[in-house]
N, C-alpha and C positions, 0 to 999 in steps of 0.2 A: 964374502965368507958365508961359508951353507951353512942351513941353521939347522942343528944337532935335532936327531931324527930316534922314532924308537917301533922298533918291530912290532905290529899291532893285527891283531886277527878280526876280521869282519864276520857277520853273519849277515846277509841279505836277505830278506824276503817283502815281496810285495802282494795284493790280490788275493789275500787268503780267501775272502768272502764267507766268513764261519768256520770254517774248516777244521775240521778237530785233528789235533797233533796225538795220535795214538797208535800204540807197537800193535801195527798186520801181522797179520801171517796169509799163509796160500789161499786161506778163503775166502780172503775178504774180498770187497769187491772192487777197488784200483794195488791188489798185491804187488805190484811191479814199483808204484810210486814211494821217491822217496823222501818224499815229505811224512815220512814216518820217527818218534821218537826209538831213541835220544835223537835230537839233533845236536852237532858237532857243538861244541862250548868256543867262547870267542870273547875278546876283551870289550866288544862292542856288538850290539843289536842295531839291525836298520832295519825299519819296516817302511816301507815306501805308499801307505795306502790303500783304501776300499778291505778295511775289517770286515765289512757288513754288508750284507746287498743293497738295504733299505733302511739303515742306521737304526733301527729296534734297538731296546733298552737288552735284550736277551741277546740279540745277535754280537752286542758290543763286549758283554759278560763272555762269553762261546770266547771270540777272538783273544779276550784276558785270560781264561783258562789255559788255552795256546801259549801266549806267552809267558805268563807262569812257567811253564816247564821249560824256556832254553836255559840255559845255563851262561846268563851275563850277568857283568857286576853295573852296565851301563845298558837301557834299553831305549831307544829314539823311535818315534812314530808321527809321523803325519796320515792326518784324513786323505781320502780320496772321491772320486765322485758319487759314491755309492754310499757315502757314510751321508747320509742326506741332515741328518738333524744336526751336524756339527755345525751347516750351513746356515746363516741366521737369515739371507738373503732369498734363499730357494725356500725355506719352509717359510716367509711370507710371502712369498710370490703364490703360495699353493695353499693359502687356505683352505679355499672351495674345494681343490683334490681332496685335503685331507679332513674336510667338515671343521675346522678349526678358525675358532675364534682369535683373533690378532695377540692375544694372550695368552691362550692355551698355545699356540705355537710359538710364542717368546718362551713360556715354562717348558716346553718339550725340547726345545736347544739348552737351554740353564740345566735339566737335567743332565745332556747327554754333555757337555760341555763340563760340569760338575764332575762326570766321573771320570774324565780325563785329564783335569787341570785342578780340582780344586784341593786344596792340601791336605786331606782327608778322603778325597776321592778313592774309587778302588785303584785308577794307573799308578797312582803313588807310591799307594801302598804293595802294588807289584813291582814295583821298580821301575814302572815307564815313563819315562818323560815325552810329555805330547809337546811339538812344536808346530807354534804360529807360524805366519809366512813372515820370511825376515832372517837376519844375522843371529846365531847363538854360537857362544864359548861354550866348550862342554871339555871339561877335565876327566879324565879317564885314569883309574886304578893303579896301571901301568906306567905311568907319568907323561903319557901323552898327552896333548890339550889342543883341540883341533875347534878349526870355525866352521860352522857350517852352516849353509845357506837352505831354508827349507820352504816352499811351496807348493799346497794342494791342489792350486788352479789348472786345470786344461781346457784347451779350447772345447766350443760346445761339441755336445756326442752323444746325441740324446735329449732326454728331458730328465738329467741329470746335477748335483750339484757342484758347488765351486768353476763353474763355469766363464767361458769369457769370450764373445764373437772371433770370428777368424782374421778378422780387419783391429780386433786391439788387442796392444802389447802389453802385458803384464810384467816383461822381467827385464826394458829399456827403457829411457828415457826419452821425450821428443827428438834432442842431439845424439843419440847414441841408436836410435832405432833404425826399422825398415823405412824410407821416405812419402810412403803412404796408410802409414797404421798411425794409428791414436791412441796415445801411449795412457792407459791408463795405472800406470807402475806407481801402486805408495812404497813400495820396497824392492827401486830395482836393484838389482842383481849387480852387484860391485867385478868392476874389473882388476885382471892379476895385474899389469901393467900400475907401478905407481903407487899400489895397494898396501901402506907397511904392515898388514896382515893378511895374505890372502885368503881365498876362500878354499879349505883343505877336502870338503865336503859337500859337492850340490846335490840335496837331498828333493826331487819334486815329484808329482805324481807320476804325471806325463812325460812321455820321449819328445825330444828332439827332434827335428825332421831330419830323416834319411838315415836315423840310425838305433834300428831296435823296435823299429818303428807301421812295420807293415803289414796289412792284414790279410786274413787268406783271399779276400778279393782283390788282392795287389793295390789296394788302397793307401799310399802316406799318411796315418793320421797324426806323425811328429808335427811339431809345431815350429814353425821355421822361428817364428819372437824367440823362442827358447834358444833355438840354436842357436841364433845371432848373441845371446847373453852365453849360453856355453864359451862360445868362440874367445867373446872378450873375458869370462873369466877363467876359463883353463884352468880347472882345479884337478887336483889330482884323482878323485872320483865321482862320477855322476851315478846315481842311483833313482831307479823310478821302478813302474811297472805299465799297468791303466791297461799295452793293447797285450794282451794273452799270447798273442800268436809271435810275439817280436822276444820272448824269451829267447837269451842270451846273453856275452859278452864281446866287447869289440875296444880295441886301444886305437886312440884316435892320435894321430900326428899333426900337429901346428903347423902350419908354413910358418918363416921367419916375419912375412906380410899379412898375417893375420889378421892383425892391427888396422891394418891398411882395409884389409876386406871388410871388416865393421867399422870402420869409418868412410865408406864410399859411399857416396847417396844410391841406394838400392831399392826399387819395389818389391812389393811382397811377390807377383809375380819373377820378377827375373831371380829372388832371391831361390825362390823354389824352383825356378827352372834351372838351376846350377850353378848359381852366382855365388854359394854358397862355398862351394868349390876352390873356391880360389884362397881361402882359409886352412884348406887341407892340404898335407902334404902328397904327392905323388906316390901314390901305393900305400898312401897313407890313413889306412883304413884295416885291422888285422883283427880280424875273426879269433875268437877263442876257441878254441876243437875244446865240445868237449865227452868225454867216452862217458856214456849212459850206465853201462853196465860197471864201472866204477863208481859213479854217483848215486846209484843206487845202492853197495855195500857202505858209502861212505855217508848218504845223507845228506849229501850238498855234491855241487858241482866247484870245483877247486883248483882257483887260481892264486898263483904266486909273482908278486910284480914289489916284491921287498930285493931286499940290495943282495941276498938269499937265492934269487928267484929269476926271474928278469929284469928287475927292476924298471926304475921311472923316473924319465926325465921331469923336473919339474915346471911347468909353464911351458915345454914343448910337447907331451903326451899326457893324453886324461884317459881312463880305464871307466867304458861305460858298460852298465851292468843293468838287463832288462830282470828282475826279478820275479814278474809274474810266477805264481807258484798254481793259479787253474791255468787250465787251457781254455782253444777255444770254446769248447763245449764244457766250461764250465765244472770240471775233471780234475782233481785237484795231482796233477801227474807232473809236475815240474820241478825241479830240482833246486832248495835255498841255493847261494853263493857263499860259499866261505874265499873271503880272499884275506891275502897275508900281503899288506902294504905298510911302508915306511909312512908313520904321521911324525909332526912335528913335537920335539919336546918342550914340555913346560918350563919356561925361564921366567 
């Protein structure tokens, strides 16, 4: 029996880095971009990460201004590598960088952490809810109630935070991982298979390897650990940002042996040289077209994959969506995601 479903509007954005949400006109200076208010209203906000370049107490206020203005009754956000102070790990690793006493830099994360978590904090009181890494129920207005799975970690990329070498896995376990990574997962990432809740929402910084994922130096920097957890959880949308240049959309097809493909003893090697593949269906890989010069009168780029729309199989296709809103250079010219997707209703 399919579990009773309810038409639900997304807004995506990831990578703002500051970016002030404010109505252009011809003179300003990216007038083409449409990340200009209003932006489209939606039952639900996703922000995928990197508010801030250098996680500043001002830079994190700017990105709160921002959202202030969408118009949701539910607003979700995870850090990204750029939000540094979220990071309680990088800002003691970098004392000496930042002339900081082992104190002074416990107090500069309490602060930044305070204003997004603490129940008087200002995300609160804007309506945003910041999520840790891990499983959260979130009940929505509309009477949806969806699980979502959220993670700010990417492999290293930089001297940057929430970081994790390219040899360990954050979102598998030693039995469920690549055969030669080192699973350092305290929250991995739950499979659909067997699941009596699945996972309706993978919400993480980073891409996936091989999808959304590549840079203008024709660089992979998806993270194959991720994929291998995408594969076994197959939720019906994955949301990220991190590489600029891999904005877009793409609906992924399941082989029926998916299963099978993440549980075959695999290297990180062979996993990234195509082994991965074999999870996928055959042509099972579908680009979102989408017309610029409409998402710029509309304010988002817009897709429909509700029973409406295209729709979506569920546990055999996942709807992945790179949000980055700069580009490479840093430009804030990219387009939110409004999508219209069937979630689960609240029983």
């Amino acid at each position: 029996m399919s579990t009773p479903t309810i038409k639900t509007r997304l807004l995506i954005l990831s990578d703002t880095h500051c970016a002030a949400l404010t109505q252009r006109n011809p003179s300003d200076k990216w007038p083409r971009s449409p990340f200009k208010s209003p932006l489209p209203p939606a039952d639900l906000l996703i922000f995928a990460g990197d508010m801030t370049t250098t996680g500043k107490p001002d830079q994190y206020h700017r990105c709160l201004d921002m959202l202030r203005e969408i118009h949701a009754p539910v607003k979700l956000a995870i850090a990204g590598n750029h939000d540094l102070t979220l990071d309680p790990d990088y800002m003691s690793a970098h004392l000496r960088k930042y002339g900081l006493s082992p104190e002074a830099a416990r107090l500069r994360v309490q602060e930044a952490q305070d204003l997004w978590t603490a129940p008087e904090g200002r995300a609160r009181r804007e309506g945003v809810m910041f999520l840790d890494e891990g499983l959260h129920t979130v009940d929505l207005p509309n009477g949806a109630r969806i699980t979502v799975y959220a993670s700010p970690y990417t492999p290293e990329y930089g001297d940057t935070g929430f970081a994790y070498r390219v040899d360990e896995d954050r979102f598998n376990t030693t039995s469920t991982g690549l055969s030669d990574a080192r699973s350092i997962a305290e929250n991995p990432i739950p499979a659909f298979t067997g699941t009596e809740r699945p996972v309706d929402i993978l919400l993480t910084h980073g891409p996936p390897l091989g999808h959304l994922s590549r840079t203008n130096s024709e660089l992979d920097a998806g993270c194959p650990h991720l994929l291998r957890a995408l594969m076994r959880c197959r939720p019906l949308l994955h949301c990220f940002g991190h590489i600029h240049e891999g904005w877009g959309a793409q609906i992924v097809k399941w082989r029926d042996r998916a299963d099978e493909a993440t549980a075959a003893p695999t290297t990180i090697g062979e996993w990234k040289g195509g082994a991965w593949r074999a999870g996928v269906a055959q042509d099972g890989l579908e680009s979102v077209i989408v017309d610029r010069e409409e998402a710029e009168e509309r304010h988002a780029a817009y897709l429909d994959v509700s029973r409406d729309g295209r729709g979506l199989h569920r546990g055999e296709e996942t709807v992945l969506v790179n949000a980055a809103i700069m580009d490479v250079w840093y430009k804030p010219t990219n387009a939110p995601w409004l999508v219209d997707i069937e979630l689960p209703r609240a029983s």
